[in-house]
C-alpha positions in Angstrom: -40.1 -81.3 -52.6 -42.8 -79.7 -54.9 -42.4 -77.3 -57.2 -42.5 -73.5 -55.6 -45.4 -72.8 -58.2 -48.2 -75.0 -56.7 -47.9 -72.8 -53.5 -49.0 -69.5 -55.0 -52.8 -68.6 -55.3 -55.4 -65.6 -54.7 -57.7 -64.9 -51.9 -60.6 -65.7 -55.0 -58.9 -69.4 -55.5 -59.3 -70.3 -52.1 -63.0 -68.6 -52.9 -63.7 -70.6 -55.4 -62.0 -73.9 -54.0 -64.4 -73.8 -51.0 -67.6 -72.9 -52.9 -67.1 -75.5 -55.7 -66.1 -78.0 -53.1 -67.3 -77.4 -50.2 -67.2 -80.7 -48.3 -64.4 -80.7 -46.4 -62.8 -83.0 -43.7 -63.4 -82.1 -40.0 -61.2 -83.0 -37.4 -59.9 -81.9 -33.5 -56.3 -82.2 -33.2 -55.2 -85.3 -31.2 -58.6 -86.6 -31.6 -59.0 -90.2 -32.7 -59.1 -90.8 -36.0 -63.2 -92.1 -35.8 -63.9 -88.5 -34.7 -63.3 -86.9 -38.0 -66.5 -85.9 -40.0 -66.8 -84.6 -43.6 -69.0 -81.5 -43.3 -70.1 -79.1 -45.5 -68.8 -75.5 -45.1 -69.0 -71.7 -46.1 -66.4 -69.4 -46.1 -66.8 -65.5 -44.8 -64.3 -63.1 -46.5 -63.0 -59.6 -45.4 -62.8 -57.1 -47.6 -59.6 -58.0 -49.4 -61.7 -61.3 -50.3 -59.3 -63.0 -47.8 -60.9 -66.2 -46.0 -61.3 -65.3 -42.5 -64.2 -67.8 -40.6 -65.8 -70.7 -42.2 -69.8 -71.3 -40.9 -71.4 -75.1 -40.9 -73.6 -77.3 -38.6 -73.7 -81.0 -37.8 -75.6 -83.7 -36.0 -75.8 -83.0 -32.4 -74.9 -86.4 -32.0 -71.6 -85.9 -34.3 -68.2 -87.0 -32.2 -67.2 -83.3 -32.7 -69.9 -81.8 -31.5 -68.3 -82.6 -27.8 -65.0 -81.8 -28.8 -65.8 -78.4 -29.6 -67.7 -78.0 -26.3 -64.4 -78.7 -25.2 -61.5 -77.4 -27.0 -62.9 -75.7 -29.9 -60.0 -76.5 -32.3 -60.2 -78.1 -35.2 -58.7 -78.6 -39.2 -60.6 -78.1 -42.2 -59.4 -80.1 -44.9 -60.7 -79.1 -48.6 -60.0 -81.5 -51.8 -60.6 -79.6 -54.9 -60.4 -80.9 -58.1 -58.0 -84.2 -58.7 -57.7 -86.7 -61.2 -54.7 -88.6 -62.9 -53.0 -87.7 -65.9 -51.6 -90.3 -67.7 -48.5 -90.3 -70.0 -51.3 -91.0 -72.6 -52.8 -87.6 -71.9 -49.4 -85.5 -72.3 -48.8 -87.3 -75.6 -44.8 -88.8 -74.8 -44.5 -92.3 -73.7 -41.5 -90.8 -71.9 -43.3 -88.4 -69.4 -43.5 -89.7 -65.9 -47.6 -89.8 -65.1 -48.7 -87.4 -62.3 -51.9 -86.9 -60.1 -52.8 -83.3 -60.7 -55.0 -81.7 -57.2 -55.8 -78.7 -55.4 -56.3 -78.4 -51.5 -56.3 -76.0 -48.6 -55.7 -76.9 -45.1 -56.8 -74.8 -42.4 -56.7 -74.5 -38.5 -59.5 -72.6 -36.9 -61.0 -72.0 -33.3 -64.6 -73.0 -33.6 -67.6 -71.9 -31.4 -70.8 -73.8 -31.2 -74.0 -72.1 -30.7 -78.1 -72.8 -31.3 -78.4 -69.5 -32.3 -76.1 -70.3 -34.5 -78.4 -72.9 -36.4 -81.2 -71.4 -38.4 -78.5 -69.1 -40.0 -75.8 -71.5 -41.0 -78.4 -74.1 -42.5 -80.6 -71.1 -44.2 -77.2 -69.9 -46.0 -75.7 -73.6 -46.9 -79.3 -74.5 -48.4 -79.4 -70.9 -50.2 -75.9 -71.3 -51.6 -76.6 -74.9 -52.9 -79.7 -74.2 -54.1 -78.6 -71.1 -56.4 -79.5 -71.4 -59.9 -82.0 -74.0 -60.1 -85.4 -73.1 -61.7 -87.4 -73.6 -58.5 -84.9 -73.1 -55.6 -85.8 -75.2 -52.3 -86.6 -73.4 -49.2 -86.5 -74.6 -45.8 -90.2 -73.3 -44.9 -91.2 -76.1 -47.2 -90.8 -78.4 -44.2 -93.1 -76.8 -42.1 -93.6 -78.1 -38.9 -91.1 -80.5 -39.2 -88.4 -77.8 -39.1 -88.5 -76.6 -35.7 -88.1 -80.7 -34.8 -85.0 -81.2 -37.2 -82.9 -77.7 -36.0 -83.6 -79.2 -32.3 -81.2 -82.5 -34.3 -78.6 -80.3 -35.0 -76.3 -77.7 -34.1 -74.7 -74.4 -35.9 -71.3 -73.1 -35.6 -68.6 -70.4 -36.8 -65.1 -71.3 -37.0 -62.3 -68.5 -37.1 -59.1 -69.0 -39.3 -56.2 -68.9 -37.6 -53.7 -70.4 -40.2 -54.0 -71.3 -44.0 -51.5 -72.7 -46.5 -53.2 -74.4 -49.6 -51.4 -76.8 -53.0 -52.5 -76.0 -56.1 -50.8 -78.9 -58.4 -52.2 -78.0 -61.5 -49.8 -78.2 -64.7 -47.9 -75.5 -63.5 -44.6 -76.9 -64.0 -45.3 -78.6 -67.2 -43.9 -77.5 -70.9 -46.3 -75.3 -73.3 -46.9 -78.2 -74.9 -47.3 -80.9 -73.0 -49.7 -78.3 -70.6 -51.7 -77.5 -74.0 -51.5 -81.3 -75.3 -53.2 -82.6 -71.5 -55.6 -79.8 -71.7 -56.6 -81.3 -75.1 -57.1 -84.7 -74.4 -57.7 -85.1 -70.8 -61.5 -86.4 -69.8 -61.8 -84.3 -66.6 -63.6 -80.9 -67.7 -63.6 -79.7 -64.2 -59.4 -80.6 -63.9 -58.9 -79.0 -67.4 -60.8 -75.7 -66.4 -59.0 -75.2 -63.3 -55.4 -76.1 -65.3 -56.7 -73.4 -67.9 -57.0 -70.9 -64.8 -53.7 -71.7 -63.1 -51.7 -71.2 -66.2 -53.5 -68.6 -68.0 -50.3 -66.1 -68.0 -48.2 -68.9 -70.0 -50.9 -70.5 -72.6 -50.2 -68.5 -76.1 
């Protein structure tokens, strides 16, 4: 059984895991395992910053695309950040190694729609583009657009459950936590270890 600890998190981690990670595993329940796809997503938030939909758009030609037509369920699966730590990285021969990891797994109803299409690629090419000195823009295709959106297909997905792990040094000693955040090789691991034990580093 894991620890208690990896199970609590904030409306902004699950934020955050989906922005910096967004690729996420796609699947219909009972569907073959071929079906699955890894998609890129977005998440849409309430007020409380709560997840409440996710928005993406895929290949009409994507095994999903006729499973939605005809269930809408699906899963979302989200890996985060994950890498091994090593007895070498907690400094005592002694300590059992570990795979530190963060994921959220979520069950949604999903509804495909052209409309959809312009809107969810506009916002996943705006969000992945932020920050770069000359941000891309889809009007640079030009006529080729119109060609490509008739390709593919938007849709919205509503959450309907979400439970997420967030194995990240939580259960580890002061010193073995500050000793692994010292020496491990994984910045990304290290700064989401940093943010998951903030309330017990000195």
């Amino acid at each position: 059984m894991l620890n208690p600890a990896f199970d609590r998190y904030r409306h902004e981690d699950i934020r955050r895991l989906i922005a910096e990670y967004p690729l996420a595993w796609v699947l219909c329940p009972g569907a073959p395992a071929a079906s699955a796809s890894l998609l890129p997503m977005l998440g849409t938030y309430d007020e409380d910053g709560a997840l409440t939909g996710l928005v993406g758009h895929m290949s009409r030609r994507n095994p999903l695309h006729a499973l939605f037509a005809q269930g809408g369920k699906a899963q979302f699966l989200f890996t985060g950040p994950q890498a091994y730590v090593s007895a070498e990285h907690a400094g005592r021969r002694k300590w059992g190694p570990t795979w530190n990891y963060a994921q959220a797994r979520i069950e949604a109803d999903v509804r495909i729609d052209e409309a959809l299409t312009a809107g969810a690629v506009a916002r996943l090419v705006a969000a992945c583009e932020e920050g770069r000195e000359k941000p891309w823009d889809v009007a640079e295709l030009e006529e080729r657009y119109a060609g490509m959106l008739g390709m593919i297909i938007g849709f919205k997905a509503r959450v309907t459950s979400l439970d997420a792990t967030f194995k990240l040094g939580q259960d580890e000693s002061p010193e073995v936590l500050e000793t692994i955040l010292a020496s491990h090789p994984d910045a990304d691991l290290r700064n989401w270890m940093e943010a998951f034990n903030r309330d017990r580093r000195k």
